[in-house]
C-alpha positions as CSV (number, residue, x, y, z in Angstrom):
1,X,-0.8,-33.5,-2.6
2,X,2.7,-32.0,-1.9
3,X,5.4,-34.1,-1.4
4,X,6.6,-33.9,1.7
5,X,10.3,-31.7,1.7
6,X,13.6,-33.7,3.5
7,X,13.4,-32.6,7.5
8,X,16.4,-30.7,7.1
9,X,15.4,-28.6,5.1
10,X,12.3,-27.4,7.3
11,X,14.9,-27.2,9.8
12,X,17.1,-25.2,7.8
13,X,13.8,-22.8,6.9
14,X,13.5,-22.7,10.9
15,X,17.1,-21.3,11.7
16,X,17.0,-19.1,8.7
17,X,13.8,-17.4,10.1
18,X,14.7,-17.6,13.6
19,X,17.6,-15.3,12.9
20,X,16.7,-13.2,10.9
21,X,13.7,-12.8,13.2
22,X,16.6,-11.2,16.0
23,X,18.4,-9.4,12.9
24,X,15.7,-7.8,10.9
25,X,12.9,-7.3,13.7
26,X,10.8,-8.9,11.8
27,X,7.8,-10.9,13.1
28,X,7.9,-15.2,12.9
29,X,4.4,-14.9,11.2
30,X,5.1,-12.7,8.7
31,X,8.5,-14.7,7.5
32,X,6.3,-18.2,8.1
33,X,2.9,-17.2,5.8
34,X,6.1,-16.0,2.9
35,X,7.7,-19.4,3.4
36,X,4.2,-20.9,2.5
37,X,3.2,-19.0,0.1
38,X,6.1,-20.8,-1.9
39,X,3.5,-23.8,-2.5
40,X,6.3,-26.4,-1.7
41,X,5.9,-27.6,2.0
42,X,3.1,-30.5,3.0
43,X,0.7,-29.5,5.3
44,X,3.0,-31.5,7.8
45,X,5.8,-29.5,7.1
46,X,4.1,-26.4,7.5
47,X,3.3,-27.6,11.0
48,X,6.8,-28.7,12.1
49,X,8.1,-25.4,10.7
50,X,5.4,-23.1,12.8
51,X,6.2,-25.5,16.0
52,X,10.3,-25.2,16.1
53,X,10.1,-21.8,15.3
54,X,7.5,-20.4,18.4
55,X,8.8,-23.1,20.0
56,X,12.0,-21.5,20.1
57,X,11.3,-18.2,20.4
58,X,9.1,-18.7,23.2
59,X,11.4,-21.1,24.9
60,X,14.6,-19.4,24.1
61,X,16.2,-17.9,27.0
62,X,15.4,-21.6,28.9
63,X,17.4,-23.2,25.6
64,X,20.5,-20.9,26.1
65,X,20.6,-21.5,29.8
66,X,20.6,-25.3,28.9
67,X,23.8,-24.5,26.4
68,X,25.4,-22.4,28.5
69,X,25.4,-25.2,31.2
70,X,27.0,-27.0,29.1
71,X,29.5,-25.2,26.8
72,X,32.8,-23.7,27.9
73,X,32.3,-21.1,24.8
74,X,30.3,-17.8,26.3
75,X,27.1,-17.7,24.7
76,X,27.7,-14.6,23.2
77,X,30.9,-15.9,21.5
78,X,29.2,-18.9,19.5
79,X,28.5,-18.3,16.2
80,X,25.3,-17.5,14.5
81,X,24.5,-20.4,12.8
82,X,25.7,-22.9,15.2
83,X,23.7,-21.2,18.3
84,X,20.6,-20.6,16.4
85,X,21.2,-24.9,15.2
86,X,21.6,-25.5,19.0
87,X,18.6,-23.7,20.1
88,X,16.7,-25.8,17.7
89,X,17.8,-29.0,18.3
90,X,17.4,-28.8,21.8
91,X,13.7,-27.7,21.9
92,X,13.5,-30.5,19.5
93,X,15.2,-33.2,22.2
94,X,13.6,-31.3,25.2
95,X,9.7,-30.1,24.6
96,X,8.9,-32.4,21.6
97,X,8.3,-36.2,22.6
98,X,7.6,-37.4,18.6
99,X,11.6,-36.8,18.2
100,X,13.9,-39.3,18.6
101,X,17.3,-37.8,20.5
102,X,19.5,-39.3,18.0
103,X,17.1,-37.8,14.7
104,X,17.6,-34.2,16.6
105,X,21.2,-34.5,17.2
106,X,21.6,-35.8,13.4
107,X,20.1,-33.4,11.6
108,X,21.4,-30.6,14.1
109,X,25.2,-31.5,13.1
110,X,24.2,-31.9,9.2
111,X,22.7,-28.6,9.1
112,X,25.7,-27.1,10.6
113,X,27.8,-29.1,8.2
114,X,25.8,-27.5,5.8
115,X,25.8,-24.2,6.4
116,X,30.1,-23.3,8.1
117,X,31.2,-26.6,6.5
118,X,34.4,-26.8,9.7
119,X,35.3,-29.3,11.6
120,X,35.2,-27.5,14.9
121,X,31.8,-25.7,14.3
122,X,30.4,-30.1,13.7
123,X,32.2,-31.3,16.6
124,X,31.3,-28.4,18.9
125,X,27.3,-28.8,18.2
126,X,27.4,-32.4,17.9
127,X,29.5,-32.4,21.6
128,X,26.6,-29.8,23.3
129,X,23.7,-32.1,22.0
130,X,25.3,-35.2,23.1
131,X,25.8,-33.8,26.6
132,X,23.0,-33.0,26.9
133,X,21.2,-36.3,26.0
134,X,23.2,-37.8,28.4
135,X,22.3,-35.8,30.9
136,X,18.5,-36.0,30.8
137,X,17.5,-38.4,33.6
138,X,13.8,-38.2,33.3
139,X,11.6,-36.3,29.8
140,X,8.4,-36.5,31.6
141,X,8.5,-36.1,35.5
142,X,5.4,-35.4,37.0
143,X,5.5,-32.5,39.9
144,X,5.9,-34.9,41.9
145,X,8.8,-36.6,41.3
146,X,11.0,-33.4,41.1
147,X,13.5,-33.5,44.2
148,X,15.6,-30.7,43.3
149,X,14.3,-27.7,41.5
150,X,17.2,-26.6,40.2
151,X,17.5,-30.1,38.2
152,X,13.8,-29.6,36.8
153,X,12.8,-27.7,33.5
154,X,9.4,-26.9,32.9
155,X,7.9,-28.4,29.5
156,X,4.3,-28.2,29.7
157,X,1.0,-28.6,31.9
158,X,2.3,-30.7,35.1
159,X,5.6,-31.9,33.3
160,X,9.2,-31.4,33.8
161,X,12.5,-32.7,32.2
162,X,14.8,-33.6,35.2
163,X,17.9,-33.4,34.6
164,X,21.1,-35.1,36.3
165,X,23.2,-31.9,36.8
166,X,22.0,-28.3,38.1
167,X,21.1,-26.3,35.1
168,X,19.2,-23.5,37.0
169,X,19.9,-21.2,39.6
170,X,18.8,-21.8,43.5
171,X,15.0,-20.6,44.2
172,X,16.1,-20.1,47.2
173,X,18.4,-17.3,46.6
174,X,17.7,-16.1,43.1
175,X,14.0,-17.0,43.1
176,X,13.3,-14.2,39.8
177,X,16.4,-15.7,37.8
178,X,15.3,-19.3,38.2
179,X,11.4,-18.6,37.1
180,X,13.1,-16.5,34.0
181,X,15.3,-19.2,33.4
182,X,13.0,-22.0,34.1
183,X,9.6,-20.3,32.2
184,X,11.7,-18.4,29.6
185,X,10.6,-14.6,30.1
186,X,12.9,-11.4,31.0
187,X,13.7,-11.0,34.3
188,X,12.5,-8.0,34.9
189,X,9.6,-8.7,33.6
190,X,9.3,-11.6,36.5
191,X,10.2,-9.3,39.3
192,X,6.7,-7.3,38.6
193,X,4.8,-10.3,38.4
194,X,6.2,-11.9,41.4
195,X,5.6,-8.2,43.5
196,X,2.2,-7.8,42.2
197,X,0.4,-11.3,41.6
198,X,2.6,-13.8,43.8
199,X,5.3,-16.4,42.9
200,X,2.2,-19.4,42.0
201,X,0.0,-16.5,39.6
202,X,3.6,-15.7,37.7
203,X,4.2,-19.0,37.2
204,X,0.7,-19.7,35.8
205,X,0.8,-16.6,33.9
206,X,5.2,-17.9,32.6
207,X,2.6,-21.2,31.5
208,X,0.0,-20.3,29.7
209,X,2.3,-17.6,27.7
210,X,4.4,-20.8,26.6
211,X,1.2,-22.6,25.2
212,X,0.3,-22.1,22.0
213,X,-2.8,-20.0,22.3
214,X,-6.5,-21.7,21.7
215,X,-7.9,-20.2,18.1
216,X,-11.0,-18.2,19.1
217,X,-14.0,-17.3,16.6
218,X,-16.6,-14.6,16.9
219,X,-19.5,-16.0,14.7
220,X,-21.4,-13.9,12.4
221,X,-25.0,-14.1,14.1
222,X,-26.4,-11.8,10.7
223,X,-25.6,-14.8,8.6
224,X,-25.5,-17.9,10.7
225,X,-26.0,-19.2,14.1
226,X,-23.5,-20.7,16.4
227,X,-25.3,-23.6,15.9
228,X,-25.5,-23.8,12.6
229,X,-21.8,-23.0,12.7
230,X,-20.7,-26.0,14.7
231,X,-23.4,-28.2,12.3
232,X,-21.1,-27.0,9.6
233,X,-17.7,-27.8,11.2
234,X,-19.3,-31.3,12.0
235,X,-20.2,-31.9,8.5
236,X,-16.1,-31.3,7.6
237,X,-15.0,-33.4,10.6
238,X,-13.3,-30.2,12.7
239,X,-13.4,-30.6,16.5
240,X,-15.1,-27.9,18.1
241,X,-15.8,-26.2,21.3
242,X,-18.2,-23.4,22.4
243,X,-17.0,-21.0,25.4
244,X,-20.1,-18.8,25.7
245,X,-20.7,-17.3,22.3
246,X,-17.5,-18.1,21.0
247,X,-16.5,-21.0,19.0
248,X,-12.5,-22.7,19.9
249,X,-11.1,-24.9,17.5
250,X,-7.9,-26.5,17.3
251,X,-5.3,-28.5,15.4
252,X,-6.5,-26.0,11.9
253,X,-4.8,-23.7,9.8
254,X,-7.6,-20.7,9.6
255,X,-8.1,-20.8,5.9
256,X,-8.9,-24.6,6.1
257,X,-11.8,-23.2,8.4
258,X,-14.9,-23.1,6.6
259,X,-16.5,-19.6,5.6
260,X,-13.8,-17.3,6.3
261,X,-13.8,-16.0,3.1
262,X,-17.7,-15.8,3.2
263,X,-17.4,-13.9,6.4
264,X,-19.0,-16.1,8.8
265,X,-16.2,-15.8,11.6
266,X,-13.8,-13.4,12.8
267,X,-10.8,-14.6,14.6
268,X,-10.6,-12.6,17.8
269,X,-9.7,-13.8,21.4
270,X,-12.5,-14.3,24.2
271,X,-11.2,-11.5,26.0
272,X,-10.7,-8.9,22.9
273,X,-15.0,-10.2,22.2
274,X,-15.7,-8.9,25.4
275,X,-15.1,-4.8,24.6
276,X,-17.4,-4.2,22.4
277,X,-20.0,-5.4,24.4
278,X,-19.0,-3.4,27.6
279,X,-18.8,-0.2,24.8
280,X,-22.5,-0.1,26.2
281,X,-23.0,0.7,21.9
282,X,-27.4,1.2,21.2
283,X,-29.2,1.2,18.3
284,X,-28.4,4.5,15.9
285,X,-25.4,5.5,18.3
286,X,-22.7,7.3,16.6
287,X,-19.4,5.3,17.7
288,X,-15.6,6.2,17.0
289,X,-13.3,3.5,17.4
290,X,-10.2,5.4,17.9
291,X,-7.5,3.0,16.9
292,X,-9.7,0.7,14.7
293,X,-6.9,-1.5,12.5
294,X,-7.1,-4.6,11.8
295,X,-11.1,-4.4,12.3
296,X,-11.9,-6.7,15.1
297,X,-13.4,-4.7,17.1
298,X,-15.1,-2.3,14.8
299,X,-17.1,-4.7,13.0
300,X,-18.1,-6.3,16.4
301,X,-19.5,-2.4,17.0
302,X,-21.1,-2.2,14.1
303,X,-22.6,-6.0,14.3
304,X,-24.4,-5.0,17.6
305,X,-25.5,-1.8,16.4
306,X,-28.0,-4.1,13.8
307,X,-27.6,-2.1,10.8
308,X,-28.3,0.9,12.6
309,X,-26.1,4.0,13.6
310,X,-22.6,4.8,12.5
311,X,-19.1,3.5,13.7
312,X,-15.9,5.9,12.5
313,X,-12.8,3.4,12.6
314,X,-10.1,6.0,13.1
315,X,-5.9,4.8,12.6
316,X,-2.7,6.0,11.9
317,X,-1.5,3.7,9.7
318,X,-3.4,4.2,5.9
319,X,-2.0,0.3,5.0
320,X,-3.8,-1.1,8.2
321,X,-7.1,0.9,7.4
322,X,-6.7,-1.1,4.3
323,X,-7.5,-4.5,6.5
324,X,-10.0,-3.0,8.2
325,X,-11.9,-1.9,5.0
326,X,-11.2,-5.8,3.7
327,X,-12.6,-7.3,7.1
328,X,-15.6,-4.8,7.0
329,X,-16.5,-6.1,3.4
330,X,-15.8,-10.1,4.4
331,X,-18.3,-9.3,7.5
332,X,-21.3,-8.1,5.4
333,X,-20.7,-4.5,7.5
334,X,-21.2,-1.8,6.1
335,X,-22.1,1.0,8.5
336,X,-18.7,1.7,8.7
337,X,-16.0,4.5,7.8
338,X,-12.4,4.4,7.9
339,X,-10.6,7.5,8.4
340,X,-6.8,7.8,8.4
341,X,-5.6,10.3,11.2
342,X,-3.0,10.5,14.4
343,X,-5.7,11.0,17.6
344,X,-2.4,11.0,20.0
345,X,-1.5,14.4,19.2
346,X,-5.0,16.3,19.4
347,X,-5.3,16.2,15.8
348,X,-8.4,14.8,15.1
349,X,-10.3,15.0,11.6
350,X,-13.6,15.1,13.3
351,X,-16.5,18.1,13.9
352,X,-18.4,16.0,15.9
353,X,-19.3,14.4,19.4
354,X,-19.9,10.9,19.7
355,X,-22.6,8.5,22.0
356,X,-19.3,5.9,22.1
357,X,-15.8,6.4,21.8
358,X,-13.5,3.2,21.9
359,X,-9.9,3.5,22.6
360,X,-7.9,-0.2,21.9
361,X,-4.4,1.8,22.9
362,X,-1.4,0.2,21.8
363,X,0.4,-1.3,24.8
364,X,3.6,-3.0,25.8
365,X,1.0,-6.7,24.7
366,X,2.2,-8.4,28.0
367,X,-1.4,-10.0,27.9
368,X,-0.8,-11.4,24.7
369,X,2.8,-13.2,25.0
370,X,1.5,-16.4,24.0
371,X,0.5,-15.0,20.6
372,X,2.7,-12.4,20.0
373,X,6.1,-14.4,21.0
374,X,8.5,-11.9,20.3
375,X,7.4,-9.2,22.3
376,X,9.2,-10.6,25.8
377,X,12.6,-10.4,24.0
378,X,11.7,-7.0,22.1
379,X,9.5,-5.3,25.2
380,X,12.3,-3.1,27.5
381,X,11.2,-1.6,31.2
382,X,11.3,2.0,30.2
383,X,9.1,1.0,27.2
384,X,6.3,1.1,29.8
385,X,6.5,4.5,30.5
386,X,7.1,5.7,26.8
387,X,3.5,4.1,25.9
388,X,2.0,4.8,29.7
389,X,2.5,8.5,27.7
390,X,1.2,7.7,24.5
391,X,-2.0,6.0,26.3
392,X,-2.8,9.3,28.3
393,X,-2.7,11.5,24.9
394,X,-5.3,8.8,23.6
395,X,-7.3,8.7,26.6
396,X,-7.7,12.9,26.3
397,X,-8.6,12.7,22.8
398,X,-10.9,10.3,23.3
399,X,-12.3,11.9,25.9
400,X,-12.9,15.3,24.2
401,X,-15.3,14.1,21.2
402,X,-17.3,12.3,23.6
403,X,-20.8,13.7,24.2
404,X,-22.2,14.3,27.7
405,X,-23.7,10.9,29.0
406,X,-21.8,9.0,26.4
407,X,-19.4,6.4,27.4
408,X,-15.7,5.5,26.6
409,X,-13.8,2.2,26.9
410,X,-11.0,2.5,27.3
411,X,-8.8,-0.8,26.7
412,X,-5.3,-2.8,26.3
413,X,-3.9,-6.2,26.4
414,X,-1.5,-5.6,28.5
415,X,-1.4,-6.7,32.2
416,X,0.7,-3.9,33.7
417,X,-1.0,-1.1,36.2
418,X,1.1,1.7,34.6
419,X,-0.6,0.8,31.4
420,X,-4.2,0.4,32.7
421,X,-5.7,1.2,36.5
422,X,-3.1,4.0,37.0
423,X,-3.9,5.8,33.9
424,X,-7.5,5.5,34.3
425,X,-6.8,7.1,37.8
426,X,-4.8,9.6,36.6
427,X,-7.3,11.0,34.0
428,X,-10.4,11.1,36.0
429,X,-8.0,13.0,39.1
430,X,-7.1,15.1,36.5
431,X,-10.9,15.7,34.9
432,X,-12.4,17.7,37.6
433,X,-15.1,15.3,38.0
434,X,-16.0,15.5,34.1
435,X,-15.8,11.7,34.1
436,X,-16.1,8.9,36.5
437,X,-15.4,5.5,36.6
438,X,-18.5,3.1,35.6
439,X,-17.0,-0.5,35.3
440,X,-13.3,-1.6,34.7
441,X,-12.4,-5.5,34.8
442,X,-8.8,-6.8,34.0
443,X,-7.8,-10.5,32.7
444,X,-4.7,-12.3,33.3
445,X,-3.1,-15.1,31.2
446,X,-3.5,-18.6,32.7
447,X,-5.8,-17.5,35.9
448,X,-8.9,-16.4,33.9
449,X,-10.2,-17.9,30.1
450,X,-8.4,-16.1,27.0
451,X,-5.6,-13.9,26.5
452,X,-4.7,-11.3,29.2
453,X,-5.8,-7.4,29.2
454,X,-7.9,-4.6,30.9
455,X,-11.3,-2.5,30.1
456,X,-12.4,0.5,32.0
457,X,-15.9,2.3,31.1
458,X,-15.9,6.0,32.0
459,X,-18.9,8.1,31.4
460,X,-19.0,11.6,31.0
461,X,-21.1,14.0,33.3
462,X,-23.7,16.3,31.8
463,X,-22.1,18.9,34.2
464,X,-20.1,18.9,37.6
465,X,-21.5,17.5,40.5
């Protein structure tokens, strides 16, 4: 067994990643499985690591509201190191209860010491962190007990850190800025929510996109049971859960899950299980997955089908295809080909019609912010329209291989109408009555089980009404 590393320097790990997360673009789980692969953390360290750093992230425009309260420097005027060392050290004192205020405030200042090595950059972060402390009337307030909302930070489930000072604007006149502030998500990004599902739906939705997301498995029913699967877990002393046919686990890294490599499981989300199934996909169908990487999806497809039929997993990118053709050996499938090709720009390598077409379009993932924590600091407004674009050139070439009968599913994770209802609309308006709509069903984040996005099942007329 590893020996466990000194705290600080998990915590120095955390900062190091956490900027140059906001500098490089690069994604927290990429930097994270390359600091494992290093073979020197304990599996406790891992933990802590993969906690501060989406704990941050996901919390972080709460955390700089909380510094700027308190700090007569602007917030764009601190330095690197220091703000990305405050950042931590408050999510630390704040959202994690194992922490002692003094251990967080400690380390904080040492790594600080450690990395500018000036008086004024110690005293400065150890001043902030202090103040703070001191301020904090009450870690764990029920609903309840909060008098003044602008006092109250949200933490978790029904609890609050109460503070003894204003930290966030007034509801009352500001109510977007305080639910960004207080829930840690662009504002903009709250105004939609607020005009389209209601003040109490945002602030479920601001919730569950601050949890860390449940682990979902799709069993392999051609080699074992969801029964036999559970049996299995049970033996190995791993908590389980069904929802339906999907197995939830927690408090496990996936490779310590047994059969991975064996391809009993695939790790997909409750919603994302759901597509293939509305795909409508029979027996010897010819189906064409349209943008098929990592997999997911397709071997789902092409587990339904029974052996039977063909499923063409078409992408852009010839290193992703390369997952797909991994997770297609893993899952025993192998009615299955991967074809590298751009569909958005009519350009498809295909002579044929299709029974199925499936079209998982790349989106703004505004159903999938608990997962993918980054993308509510990368995602900008106009983005929406840019991919709203990109979507309808998908949609069309979807739409043109399909033969007449067949049906297309058409599918994102996100949870914005420009994305989803309007361009389903705005194809069929546009198809003079080629297609109709046969189903659609949308999901959002904290109201309904599993990560939020939208399906819509168009079937194509064997001629005009």
């Amino acid at each position: 067994m590893k020996n466990s590393s000194p705290k600080h320097d998990v915590r120095y790990e955390c900062i190091r990643i956490l900027r140059a997360i906001d500098e490089q673009e690069v994604f927290a789980g990429e930097l994270l499985s390359e600091r494992y692969s290093r073979g020197d953390l304990s599996e406790r360290d891992k933990g802590l690591l993969a906690e501060l750093t989406h704990g941050v992230i996901r919390h972080r425009l709460s955390l700089d509201t909380i510094i700027s309260a308190f700090s007569k420097i602007p917030l764009a005027r601190i330095e690197p190191w220091i703000l990305y060392a405050l950042r931590m050290g408050l999510y630390q004192m704040i959202y994690l209860d194992r922490i002692p205020p003094s251990a967080t405030v400690n380390t904080s200042v040492e790594l600080v010491k450690k990395l500018i090595r000036r008086a004024d950059a110690v005293k400065f972060t150890n001043a902030i962190l202090r103040s703070v402390e001191r301020s904090i009337h009450n870690k764990s307030a029920h609903a309840s007990e909060i008098t003044d909302p602008q006092k109250a930070l949200h933490k978790r489930d029904n609890t609050w850190c109460v503070f003894h000072i204003p930290i966030l604007p007034n509801p009352a006149e500001a109510l977007s800025s305080c639910l960004a502030a207080n829930y840690s998500h662009p504002e903009w990004l709250i105004q939609r929510w607020v005009g389209r599902y209601g003040k109490e739906n945002t602030m479920e939705i601001c919730k569950a996109n601050n949890r860390a997301p449940r682990l979902f498995l799709r069993i392999n029913q051609k080699k074992i049971s969801v029964r036999e699967f559970i049996a299995l877990l049970d033996k190995r002393g791993i908590r389980a859960d069904t929802v339906n046919d999907a197995v939830v686990v927690k408090d496990i890294a996936v490779q310590e899950i047994p059969g991975f490599a064996e391809g009993l499981f695939f790790v997909q989300d409750i919603s994302a299980m759901k597509v293939a199934e509305f795909l409508k996909a029979e027996k010897s169908h010819t189906v064409l997955d349209l943008c098929a990487a990592p997999g997911g999806k397709t071997t789902h497809i092409a587990e339904l089908l029974g052996g039977t039929g063909w499923v063409y997993a078409l992408d852009i990118s010839f290193n992703r295809l390369l997952l797909v053709k991994e997770n297609c050996r893993r899952m025993g499938v192998q009615n299955v080909s991967p074809v590298c090709g751009d569909a958005s720009g009519g350009r498809v390598p295909f002579q044929i019609q299709f029974d199925r077409v499936l079209i998982d379009a790349p989106c703004s993932n505004t159903g999938v912010l608990a997962r993918r924590a980054e993308a509510r600091w990368r995602l900008k407004e106009r983005d929406i329209q840019t991919l709203a674009s990109l979507q309808c050139s998908l949609l069309k070439a979807g739409a043109a291989m399909m033969k007449p009968d067949g049906y297309l599913v058409y599918s994102t994770c996100s949870i914005e109408p420009e994305e989803n209802q309007e361009i389903i609309k705005k194809f069929i308006d546009n198809s003079e009555s080629q297609f109709y709509l046969d189903a659609e069903d949308y999901y959002l984040p904290g109201i309904n089980t599993g990560d939020g996005g939208y399906m819509a099942r168009l079937c194509k007329r064997r001629s005009p009404p």
